[in-house]
Every structure is written in structure tokens, then in C-alpha cells.
PASEBA-1860 file (N, C-alpha, C; in nm, 3 decimals):
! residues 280
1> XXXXXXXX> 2.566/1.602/-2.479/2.472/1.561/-2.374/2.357/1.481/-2.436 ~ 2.272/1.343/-2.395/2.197/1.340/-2.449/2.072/1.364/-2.412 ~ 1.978/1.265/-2.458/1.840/1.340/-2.363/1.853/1.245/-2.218 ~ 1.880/1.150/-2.252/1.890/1.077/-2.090/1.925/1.195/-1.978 ~ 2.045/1.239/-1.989/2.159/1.295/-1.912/2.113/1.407/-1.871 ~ 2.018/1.515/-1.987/1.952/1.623/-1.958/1.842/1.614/-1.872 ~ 1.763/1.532/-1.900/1.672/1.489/-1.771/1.713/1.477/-1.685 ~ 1.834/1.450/-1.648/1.872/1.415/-1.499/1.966/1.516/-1.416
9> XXXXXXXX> 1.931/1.632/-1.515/1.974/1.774/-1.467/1.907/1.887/-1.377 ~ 1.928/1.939/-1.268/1.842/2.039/-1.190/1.931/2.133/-1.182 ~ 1.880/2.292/-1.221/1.908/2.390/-1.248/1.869/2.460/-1.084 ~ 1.988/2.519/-1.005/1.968/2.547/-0.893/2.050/2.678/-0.879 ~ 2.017/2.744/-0.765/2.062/2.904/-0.722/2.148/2.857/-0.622 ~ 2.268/2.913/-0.569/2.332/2.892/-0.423/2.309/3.040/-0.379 ~ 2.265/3.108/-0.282/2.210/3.183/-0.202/2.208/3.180/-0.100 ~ 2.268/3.293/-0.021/2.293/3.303/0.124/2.238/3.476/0.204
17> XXXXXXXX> 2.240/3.468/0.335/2.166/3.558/0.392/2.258/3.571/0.485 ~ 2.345/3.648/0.522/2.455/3.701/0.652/2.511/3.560/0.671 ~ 2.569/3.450/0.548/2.605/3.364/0.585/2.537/3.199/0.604 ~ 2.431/3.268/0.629/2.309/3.152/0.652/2.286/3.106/0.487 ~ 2.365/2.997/0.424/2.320/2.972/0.286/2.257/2.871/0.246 ~ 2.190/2.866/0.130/2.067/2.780/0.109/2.084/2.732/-0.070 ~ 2.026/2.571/-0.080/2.016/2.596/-0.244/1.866/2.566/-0.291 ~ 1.869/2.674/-0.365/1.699/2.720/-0.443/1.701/2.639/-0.531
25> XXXXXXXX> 1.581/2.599/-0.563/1.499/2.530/-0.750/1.349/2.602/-0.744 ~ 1.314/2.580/-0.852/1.279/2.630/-0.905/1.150/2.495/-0.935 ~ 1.075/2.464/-0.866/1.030/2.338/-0.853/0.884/2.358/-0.932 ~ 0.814/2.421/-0.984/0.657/2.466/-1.029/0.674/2.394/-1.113 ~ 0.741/2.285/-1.229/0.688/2.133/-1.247/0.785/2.038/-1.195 ~ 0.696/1.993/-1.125/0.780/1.891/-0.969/0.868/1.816/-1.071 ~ 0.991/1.793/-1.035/1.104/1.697/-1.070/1.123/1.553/-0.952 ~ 1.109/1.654/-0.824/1.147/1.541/-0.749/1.014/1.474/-0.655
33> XXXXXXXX> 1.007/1.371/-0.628/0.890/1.307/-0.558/0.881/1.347/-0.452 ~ 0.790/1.386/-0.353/0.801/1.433/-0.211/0.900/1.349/-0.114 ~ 0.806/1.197/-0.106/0.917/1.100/-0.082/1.059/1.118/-0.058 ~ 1.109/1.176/-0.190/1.252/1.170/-0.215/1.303/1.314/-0.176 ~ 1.222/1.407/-0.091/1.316/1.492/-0.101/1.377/1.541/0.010 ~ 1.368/1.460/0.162/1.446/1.494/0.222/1.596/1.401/0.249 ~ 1.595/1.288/0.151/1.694/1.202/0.138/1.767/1.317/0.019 ~ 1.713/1.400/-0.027/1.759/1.485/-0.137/1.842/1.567/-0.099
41> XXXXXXXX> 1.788/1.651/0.036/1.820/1.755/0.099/1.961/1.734/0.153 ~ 1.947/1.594/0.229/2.083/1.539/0.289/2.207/1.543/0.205 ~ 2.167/1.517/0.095/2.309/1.514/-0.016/2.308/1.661/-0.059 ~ 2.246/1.692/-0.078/2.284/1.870/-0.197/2.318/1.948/-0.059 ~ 2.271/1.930/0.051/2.337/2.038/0.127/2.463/1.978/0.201 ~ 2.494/1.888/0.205/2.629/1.786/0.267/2.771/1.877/0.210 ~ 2.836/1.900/0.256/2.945/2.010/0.276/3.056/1.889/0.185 ~ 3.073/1.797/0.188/3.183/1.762/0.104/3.137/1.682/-0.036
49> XXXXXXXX> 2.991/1.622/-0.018/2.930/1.557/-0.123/2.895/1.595/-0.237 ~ 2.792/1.695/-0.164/2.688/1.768/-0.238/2.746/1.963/-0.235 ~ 2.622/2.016/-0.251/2.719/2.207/-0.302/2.741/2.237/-0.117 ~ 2.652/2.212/-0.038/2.679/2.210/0.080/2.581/2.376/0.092 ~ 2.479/2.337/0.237/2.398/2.464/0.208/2.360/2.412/0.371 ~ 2.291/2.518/0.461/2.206/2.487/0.573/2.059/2.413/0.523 ~ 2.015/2.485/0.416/1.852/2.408/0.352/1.863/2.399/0.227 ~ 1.753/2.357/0.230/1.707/2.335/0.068/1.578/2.391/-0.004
57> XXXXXXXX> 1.525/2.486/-0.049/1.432/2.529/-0.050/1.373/2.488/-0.230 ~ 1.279/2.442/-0.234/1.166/2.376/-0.355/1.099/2.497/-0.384 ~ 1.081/2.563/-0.451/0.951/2.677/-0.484/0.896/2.623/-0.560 ~ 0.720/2.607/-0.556/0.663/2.554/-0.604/0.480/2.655/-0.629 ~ 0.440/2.626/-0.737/0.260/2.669/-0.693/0.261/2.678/-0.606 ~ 0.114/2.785/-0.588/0.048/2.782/-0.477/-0.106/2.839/-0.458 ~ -0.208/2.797/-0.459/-0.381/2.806/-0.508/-0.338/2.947/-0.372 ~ -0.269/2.960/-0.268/-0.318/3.112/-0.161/-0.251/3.205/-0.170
65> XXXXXXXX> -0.077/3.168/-0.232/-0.009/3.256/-0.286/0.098/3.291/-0.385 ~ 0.165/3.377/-0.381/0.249/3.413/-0.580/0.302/3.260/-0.555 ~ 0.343/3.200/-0.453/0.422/3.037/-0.474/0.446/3.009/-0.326 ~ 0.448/2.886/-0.340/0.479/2.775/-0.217/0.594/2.718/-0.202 ~ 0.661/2.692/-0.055/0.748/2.643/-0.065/0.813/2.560/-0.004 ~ 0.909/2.452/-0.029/0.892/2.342/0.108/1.014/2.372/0.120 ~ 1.065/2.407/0.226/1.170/2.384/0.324/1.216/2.268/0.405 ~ 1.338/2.224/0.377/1.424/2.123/0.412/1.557/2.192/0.461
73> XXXXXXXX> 1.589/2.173/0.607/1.722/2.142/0.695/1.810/2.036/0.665 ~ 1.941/2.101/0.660/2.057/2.012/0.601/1.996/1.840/0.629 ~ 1.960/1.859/0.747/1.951/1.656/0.800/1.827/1.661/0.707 ~ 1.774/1.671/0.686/1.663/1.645/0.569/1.505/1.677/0.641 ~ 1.558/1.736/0.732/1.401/1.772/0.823/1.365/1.894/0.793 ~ 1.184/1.913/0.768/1.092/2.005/0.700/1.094/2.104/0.769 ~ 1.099/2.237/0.805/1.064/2.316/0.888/0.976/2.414/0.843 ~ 0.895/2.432/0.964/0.782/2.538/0.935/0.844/2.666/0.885
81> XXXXXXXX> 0.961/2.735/0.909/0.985/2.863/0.857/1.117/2.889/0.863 ~ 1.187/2.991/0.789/1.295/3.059/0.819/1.314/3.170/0.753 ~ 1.394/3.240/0.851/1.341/3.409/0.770/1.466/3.414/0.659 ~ 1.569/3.401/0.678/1.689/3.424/0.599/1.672/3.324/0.490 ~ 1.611/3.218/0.458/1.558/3.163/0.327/1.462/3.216/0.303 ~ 1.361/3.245/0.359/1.237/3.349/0.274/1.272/3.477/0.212 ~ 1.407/3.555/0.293/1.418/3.650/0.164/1.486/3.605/0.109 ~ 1.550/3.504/0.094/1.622/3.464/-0.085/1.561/3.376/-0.177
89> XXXXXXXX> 1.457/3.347/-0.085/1.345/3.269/-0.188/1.308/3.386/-0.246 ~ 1.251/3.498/-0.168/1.165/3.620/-0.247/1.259/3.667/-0.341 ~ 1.371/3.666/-0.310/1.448/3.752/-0.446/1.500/3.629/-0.505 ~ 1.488/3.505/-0.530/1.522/3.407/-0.580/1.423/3.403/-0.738 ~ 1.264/3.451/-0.654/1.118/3.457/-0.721/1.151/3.567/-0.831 ~ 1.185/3.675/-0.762/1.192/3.791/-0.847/1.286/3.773/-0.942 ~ 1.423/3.743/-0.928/1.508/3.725/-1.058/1.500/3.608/-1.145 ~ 1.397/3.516/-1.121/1.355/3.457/-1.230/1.198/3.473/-1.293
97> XXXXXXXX> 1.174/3.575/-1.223/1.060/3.629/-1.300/0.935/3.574/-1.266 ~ 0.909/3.475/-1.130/0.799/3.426/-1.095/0.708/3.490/-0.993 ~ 0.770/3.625/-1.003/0.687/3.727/-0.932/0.692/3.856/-0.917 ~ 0.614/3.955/-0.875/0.649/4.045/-0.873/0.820/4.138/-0.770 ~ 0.785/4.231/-0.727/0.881/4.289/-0.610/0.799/4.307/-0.468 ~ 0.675/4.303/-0.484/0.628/4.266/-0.340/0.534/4.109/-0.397 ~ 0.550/3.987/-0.294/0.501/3.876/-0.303/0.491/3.782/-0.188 ~ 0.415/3.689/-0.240/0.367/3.598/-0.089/0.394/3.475/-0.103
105> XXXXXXXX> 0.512/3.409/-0.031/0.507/3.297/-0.005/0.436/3.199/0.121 ~ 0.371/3.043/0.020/0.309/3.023/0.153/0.436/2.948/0.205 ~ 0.408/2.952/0.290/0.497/2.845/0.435/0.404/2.734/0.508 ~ 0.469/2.636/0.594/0.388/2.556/0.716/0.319/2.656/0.828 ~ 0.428/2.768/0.829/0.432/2.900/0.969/0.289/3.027/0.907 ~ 0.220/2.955/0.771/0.171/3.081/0.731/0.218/3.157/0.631 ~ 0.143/3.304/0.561/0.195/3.331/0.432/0.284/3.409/0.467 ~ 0.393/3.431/0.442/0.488/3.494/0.422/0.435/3.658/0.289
113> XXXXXXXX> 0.439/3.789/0.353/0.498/3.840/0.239/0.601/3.943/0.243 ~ 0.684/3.981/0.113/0.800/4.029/0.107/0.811/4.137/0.019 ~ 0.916/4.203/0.001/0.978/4.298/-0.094/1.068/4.332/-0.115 ~ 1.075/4.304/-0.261/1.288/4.289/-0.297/1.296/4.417/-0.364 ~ 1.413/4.464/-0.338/1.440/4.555/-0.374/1.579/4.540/-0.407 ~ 1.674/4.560/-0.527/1.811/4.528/-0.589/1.829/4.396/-0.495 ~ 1.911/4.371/-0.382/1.983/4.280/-0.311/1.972/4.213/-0.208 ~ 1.822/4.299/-0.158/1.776/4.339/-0.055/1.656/4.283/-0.069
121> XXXXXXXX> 1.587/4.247/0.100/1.463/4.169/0.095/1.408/4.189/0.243 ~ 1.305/4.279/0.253/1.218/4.226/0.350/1.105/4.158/0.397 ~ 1.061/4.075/0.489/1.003/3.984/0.526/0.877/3.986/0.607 ~ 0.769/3.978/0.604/0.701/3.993/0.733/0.697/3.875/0.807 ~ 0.656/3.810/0.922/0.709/3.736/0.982/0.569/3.655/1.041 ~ 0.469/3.551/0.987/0.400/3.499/1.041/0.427/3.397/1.202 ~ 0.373/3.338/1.256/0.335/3.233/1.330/0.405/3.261/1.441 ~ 0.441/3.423/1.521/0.483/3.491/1.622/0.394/3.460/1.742
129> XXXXXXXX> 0.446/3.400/1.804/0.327/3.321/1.944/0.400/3.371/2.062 ~ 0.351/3.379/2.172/0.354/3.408/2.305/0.470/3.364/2.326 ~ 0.503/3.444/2.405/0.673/3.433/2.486/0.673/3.362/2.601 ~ 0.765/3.269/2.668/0.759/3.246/2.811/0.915/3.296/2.876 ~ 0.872/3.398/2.928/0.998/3.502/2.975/1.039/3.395/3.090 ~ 1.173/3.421/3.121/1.237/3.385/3.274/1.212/3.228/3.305 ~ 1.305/3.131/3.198/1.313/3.040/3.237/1.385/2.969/3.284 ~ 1.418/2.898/3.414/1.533/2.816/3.416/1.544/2.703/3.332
137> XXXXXXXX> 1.680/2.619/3.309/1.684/2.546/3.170/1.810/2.492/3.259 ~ 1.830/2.398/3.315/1.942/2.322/3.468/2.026/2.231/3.281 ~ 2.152/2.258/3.247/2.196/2.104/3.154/2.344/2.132/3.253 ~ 2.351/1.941/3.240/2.486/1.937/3.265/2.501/2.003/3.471 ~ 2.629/2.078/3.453/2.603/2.086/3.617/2.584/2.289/3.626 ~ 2.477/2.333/3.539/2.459/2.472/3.572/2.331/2.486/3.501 ~ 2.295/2.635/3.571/2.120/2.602/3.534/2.147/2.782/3.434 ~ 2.083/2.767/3.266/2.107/2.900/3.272/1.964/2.944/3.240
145> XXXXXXXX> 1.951/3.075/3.267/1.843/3.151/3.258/1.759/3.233/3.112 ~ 1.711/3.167/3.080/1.642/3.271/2.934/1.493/3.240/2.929 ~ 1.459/3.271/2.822/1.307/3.332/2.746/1.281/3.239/2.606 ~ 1.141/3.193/2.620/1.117/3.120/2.483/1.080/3.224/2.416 ~ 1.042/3.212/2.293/0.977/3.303/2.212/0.981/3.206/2.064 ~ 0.856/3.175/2.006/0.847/3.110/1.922/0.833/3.192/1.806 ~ 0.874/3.189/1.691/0.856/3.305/1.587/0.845/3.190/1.437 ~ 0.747/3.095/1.431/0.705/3.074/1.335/0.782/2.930/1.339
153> XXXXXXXX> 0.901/2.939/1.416/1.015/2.784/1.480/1.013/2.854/1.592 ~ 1.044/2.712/1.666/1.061/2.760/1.822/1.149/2.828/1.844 ~ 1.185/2.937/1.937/1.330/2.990/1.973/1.346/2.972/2.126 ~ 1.492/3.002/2.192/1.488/3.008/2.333/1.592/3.092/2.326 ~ 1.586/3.193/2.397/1.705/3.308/2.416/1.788/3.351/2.536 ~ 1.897/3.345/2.515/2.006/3.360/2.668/2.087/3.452/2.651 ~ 2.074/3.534/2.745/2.128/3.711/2.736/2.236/3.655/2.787 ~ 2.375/3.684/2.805/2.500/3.656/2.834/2.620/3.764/2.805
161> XXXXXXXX> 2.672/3.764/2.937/2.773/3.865/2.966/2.895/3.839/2.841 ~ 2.959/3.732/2.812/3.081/3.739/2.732/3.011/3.625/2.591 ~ 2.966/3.715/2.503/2.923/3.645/2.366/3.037/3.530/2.321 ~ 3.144/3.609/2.286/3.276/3.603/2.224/3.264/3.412/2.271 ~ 3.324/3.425/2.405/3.355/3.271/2.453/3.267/3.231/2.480 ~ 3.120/3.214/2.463/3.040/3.174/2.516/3.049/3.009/2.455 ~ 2.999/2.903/2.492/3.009/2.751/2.448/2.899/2.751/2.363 ~ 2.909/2.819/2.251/2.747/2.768/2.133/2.733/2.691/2.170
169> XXXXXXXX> 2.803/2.583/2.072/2.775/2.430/2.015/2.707/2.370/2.120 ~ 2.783/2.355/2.222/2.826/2.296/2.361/2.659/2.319/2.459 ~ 2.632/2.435/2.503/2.468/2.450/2.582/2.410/2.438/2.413 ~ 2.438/2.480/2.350/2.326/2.499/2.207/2.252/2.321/2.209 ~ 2.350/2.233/2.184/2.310/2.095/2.182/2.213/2.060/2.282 ~ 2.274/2.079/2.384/2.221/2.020/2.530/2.049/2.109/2.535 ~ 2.057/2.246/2.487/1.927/2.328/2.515/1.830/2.292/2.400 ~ 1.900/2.223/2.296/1.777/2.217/2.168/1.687/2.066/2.175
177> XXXXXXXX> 1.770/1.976/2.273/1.721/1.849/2.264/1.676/1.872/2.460 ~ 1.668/1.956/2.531/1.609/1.963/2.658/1.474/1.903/2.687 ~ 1.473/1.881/2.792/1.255/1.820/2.811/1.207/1.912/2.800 ~ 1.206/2.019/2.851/1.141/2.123/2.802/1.082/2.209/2.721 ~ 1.166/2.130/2.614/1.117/2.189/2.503/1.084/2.058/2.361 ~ 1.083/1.982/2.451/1.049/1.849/2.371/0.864/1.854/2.338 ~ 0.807/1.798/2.227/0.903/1.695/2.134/0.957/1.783/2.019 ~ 0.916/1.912/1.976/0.958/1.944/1.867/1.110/1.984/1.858
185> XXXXXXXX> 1.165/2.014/2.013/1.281/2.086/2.015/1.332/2.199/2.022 ~ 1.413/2.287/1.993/1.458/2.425/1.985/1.580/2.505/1.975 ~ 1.543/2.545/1.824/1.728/2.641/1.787/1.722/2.716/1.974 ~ 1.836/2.750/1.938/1.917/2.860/2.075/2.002/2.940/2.009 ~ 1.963/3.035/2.097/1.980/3.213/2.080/2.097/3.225/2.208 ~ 2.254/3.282/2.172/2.265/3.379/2.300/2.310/3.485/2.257 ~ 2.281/3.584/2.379/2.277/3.727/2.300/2.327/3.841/2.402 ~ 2.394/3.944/2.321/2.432/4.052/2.425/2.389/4.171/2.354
193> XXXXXXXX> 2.314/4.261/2.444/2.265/4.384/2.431/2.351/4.484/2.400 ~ 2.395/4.574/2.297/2.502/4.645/2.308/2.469/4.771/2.273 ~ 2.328/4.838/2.242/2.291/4.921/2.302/2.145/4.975/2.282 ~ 2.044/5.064/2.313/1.905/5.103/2.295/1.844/5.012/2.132 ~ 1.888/5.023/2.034/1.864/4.969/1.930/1.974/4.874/1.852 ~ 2.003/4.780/1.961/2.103/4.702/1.887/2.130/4.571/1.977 ~ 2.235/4.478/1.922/2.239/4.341/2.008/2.354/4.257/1.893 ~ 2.385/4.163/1.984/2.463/4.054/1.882/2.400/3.935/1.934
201> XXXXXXXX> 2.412/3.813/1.810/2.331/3.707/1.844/2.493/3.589/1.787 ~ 2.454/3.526/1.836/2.479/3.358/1.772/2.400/3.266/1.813 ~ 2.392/3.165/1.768/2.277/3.086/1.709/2.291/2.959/1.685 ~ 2.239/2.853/1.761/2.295/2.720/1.711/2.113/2.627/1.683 ~ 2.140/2.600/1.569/2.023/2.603/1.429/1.998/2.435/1.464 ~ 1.847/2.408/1.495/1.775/2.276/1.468/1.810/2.255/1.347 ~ 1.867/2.085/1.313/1.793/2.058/1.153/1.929/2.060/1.158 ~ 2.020/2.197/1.114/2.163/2.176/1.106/2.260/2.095/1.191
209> XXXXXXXX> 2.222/2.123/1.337/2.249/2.110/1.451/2.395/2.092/1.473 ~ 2.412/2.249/1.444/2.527/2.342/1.492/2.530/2.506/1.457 ~ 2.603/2.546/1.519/2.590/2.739/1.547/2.627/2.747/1.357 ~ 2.537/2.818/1.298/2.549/2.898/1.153/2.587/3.016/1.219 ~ 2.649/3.083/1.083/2.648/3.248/1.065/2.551/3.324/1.083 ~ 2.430/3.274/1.053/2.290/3.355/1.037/2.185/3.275/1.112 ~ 2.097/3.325/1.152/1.932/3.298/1.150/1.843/3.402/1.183 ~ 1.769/3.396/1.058/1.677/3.502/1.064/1.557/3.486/1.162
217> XXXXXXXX> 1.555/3.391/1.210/1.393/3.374/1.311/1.480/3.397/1.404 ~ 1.616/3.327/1.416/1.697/3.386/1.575/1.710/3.523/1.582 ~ 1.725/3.596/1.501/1.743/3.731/1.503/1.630/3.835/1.569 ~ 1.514/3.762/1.508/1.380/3.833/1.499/1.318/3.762/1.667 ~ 1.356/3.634/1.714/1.335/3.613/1.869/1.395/3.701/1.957 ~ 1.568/3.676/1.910/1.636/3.759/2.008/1.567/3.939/2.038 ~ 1.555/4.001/1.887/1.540/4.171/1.941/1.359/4.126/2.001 ~ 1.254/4.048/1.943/1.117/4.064/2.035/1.175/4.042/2.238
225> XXXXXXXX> 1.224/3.942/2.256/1.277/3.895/2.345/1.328/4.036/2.445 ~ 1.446/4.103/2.395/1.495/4.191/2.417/1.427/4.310/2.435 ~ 1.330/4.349/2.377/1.212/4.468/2.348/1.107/4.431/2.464 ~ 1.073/4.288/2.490/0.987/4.242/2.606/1.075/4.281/2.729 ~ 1.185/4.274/2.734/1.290/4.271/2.890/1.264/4.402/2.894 ~ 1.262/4.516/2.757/1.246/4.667/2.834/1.374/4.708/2.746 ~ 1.476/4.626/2.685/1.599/4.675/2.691/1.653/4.696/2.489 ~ 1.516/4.681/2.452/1.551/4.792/2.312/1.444/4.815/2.282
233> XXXXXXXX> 1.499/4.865/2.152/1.320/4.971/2.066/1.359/4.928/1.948 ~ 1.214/4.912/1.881/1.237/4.913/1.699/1.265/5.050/1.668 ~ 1.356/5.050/1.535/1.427/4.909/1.463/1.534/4.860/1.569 ~ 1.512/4.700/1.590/1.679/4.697/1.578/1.743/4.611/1.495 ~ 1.848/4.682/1.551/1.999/4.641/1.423/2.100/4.473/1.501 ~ 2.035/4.400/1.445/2.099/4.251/1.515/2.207/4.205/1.434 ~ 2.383/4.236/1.510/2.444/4.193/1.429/2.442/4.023/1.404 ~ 2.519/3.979/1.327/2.523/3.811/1.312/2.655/3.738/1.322
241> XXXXXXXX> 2.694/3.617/1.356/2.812/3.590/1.366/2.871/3.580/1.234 ~ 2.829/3.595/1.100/2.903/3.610/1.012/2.905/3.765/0.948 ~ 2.871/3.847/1.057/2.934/3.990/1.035/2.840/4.093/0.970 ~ 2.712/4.019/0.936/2.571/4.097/0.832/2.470/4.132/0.968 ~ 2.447/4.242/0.950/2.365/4.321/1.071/2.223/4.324/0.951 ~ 2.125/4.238/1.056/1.966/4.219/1.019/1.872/4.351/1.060 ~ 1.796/4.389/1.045/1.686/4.481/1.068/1.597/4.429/1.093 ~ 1.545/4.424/1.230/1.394/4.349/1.279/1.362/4.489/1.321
249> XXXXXXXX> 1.207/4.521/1.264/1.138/4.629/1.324/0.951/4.569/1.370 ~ 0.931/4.614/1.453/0.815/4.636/1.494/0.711/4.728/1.577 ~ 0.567/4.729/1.573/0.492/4.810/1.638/0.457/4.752/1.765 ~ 0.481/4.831/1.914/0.418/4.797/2.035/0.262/4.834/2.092 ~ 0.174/4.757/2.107/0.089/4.835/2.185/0.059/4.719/2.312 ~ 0.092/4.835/2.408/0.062/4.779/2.500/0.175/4.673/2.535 ~ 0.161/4.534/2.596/0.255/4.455/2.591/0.226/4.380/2.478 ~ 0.193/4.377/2.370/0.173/4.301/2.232/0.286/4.388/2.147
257> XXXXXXXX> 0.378/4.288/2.064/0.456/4.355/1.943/0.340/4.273/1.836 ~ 0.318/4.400/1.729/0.303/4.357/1.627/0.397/4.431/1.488 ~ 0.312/4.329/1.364/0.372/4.456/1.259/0.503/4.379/1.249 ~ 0.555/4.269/1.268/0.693/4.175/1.265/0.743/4.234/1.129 ~ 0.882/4.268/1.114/0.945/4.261/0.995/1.105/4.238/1.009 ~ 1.243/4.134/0.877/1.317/4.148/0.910/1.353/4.162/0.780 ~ 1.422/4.233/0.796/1.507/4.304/0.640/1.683/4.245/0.635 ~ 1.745/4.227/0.511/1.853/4.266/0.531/1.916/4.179/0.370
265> XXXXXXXX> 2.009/4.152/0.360/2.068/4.142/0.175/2.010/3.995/0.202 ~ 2.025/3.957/0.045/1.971/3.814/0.032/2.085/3.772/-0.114 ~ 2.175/3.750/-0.154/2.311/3.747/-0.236/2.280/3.586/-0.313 ~ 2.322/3.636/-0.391/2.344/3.502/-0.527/2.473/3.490/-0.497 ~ 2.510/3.341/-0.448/2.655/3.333/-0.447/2.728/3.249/-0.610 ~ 2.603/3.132/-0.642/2.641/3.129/-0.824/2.538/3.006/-0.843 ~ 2.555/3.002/-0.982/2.393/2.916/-1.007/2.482/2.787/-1.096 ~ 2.433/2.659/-1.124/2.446/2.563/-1.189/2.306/2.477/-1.200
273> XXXXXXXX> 2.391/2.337/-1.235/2.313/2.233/-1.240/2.343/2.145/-1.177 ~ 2.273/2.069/-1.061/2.297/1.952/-1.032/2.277/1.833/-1.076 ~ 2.360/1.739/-1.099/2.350/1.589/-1.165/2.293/1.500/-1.066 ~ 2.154/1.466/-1.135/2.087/1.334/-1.042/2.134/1.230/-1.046 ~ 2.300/1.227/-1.019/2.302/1.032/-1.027/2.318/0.938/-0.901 ~ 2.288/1.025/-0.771/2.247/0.985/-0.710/2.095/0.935/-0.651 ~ 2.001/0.987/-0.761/1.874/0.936/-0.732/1.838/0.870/-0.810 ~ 1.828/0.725/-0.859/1.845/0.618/-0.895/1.674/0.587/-0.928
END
């Protein structure tokens, strides 16, 4: 190898959360230019190009907390938060030693803090804003009925009788680019209650824009969402379409949830190096 070639090496984590996977660096002396990094994002997470990931997460300093971090969606767009990359950032932090087992990442959504424990990572959940229960949402030739709930990214949630066949992709598209929820947009949640402390979600993800295995802010909309209708209690247990059941718990008073938290594994799927010879 020489020194050219080594320079043009980035040492990265592949890491996933119930499916929802992401690739980590380790960014605290910047390699890549801001500029360049959501043209960056597009290739390293690109499924046949690049390692192929939903984001891209930079950990970097941070003057408010243990480290900062910029988040990038496969299309190369920034997002204020996501819970299922914040705990594998936090245990991303911890197994390379840039922090303790409880730590704070900042975010756009606010500080994030966490605690890893072996495999495992929980989250607290900043930039949780007011719900707008009972909305109609007319796409195409049927009008369906759900609940916003913003949890740090926008969410919109649709309780639905048959999960299984439900059309993700299909309302997911049509509901994330709606007027209603323009200009920023909005992942979509649909979800079935399956019992006092429990639910299944699928999820079709801004930025990716298509149904993942995971989302941790969908998870954590759907059970607040669900807990507002009357129709669970913390903890609950939110399974995911790739089969990993999340833990969102919180405190009620009154009609306010506070006290946000979502727990659940955060997995090293394998680490390398990526070759910059596409950034010229």
C-alpha cells in the first residue's frame, strides 16, 4: 500500500438496529468536506455500488456533548434524528472507546442521551412535539384516517385492520409527499394493536423512500400515538417488520407523556475500509 492509497482509506462500522442498518466513521478529524458528504452518503449507502446502508452516520466533536453527529439518509438528505442510528452510534462510541456507557450525543432534534450495555442500547428521545390526533389524509381515490406525532422527524400513524397486506410502499409514498404535511414531508407508520402493551408497525422511511425493517422514531410515534388513543401502557413492546421487538417506555401525567425512552440491540454486522476513489 502506499501512502497515497492509505490516505484514501476510511475505516467504517456496518451496524444495524431490527434491520434498520447504517454505516458509522468515526469522523473527530474530519476526512470528508461537509460539501461532499451527502454526494458521499449516496454512494456508501447505494445497495449495489457502495456497502449499501439506510444512513450514514459521521461522529464527530462536540463543545455540548461526549460527540456530535451528522446524519445522512440513503438519498443524501440530513435528518434531524433517528432512534435506531443513535443507539448504534452510542454503542458504535463505546466500542471504540470515545465514551463512556452512559453518553450524549448532540443531534439537529437535540441531545440525545444513552446507555450501552453488551449489545444493547437505550435512548432518550429529544424533540417530542404535540400530536395532531384524527386526521383525514384523502390520496388517490380513498381518504385514510390517522394521527401526526412528531418525535424529533415528523411521523404520521395509521391504525389498520390487516398489517400483513396492507400497501406500505404504495399510501407510504403518496402520504410522505401529501400537502399536508409539506414542505418537510413525512415517514408513515401503519400499525396494529395486538394487545394492552404491545403493537406491530411497518414503516415507510423519508430519505430512503421505501418501507425498511426498522424505525426507531416510527416505533416510538406509533406506541405515544397508541397510548394517546387510550389503547396501551408503558412499556411497550413494538414489534418490527424485520422481526426485532423495540421497547418504548414512558411516564404519563395527565395528557402529557414524558420521560421518552427506546431500547432494544444495536449489532455490528462487520467493519472495513472504504476506498475513496470515487471522491476525486
Amino acid at each position: 500500500m502506499t501512502a497515497d492509497s492509505s490516505r484514501r482509506r476510511l475505516p467504517f462500522f456496518k451496524m444495524h438496529g431490527g434491520g434498520n442498518d447504517f454505516v458509522l466513521v468515526d469522523h473527530r478529524l474530519p476526512i470528508l468536506a461537509e460539501a461532499d458528504q451527502p454526494a458521499f452518503a449516496r454512494r456508501v449507502c447505494h445497495r449495489q455500488t457502495g456497502v449499501g446502508a439506510d444512513g450514514l452516520i459521521l461522529l464527530e466533536l462536540s463543545r455540548c456533548a461526549d460527540l456530535r453527529w451528522r446524519f445522512y439518509n440513503a438519498d443524501g438528505s440530513q435528518a434531524e434524528m433517528c432512534g435506531n442510528g443513535a443507539r448504534c452510534a452510542a454503542r458504535f462510541a463505546v466500542l471504540h472507546g470515545m465514551a463512556g456507557q452512559n453518553l450524549s450525543l448532540e443531534t439537529l432534534a437535540g441531545i440525545i442521551h444513552a446507555e450501552v450495555h453488551d449489545h444493547r442500547a437505550r435512548i432518550t428521545l429529544p424533540g417530542v412535539g404535540e400530536a395532531r390526533l384524527h386526521l383525514d389524509v384523502p390520496i388517490n381515490d380513498l381518504t385514510l384516517h390517522g394521527h401526526f406525532q412528531p418525535v424529533g422527524v415528523p411521523h404520521v400513524v395509521f391504525p389498520v385492520a390487516d398489517l400483513e397486506d396492507a400497501p406500505v410502499t404504495q399510501w407510504g409514498r403518496a402520504v410522505r409527499f401529501h400537502r399536508l404535511f409539506q414542505p418537510a414531508g413525512t415517514n408513515v407508520n401503519f400499525i396494529r394493536v395486538t394487545g394492552p402493551h404491545a403493537l406491530t408497525v411497518r414503516t415507510y422511511e423519508r430519505g430512503v423512500e421505501d418501507e425498511t425493517l426498522a424505525c426507531g422514531t416510527g416505533a416510538v410515534a406509533s406506541a405515544l400515538v397508541a397510548a394517546r388513543l387510550g389503547q396501551v401502557s408503558s412499556p411497550v413492546l413494538v414489534e418490527t417488520r424485520g422481526g426485532e421487538v423495540l421497547t418504548v417506555s414512558f411516564a404519563r401525567q395527565g395528557e402529557a407523556l414524558t420521560d421518552i425512552l427506546l431500547e432494544g440491540e444495536a449489532l455490528v454486522v462487520f467493519q472495513g475500509d472504504l476506498w475513496l476513489e470515487e471522491l476525486k
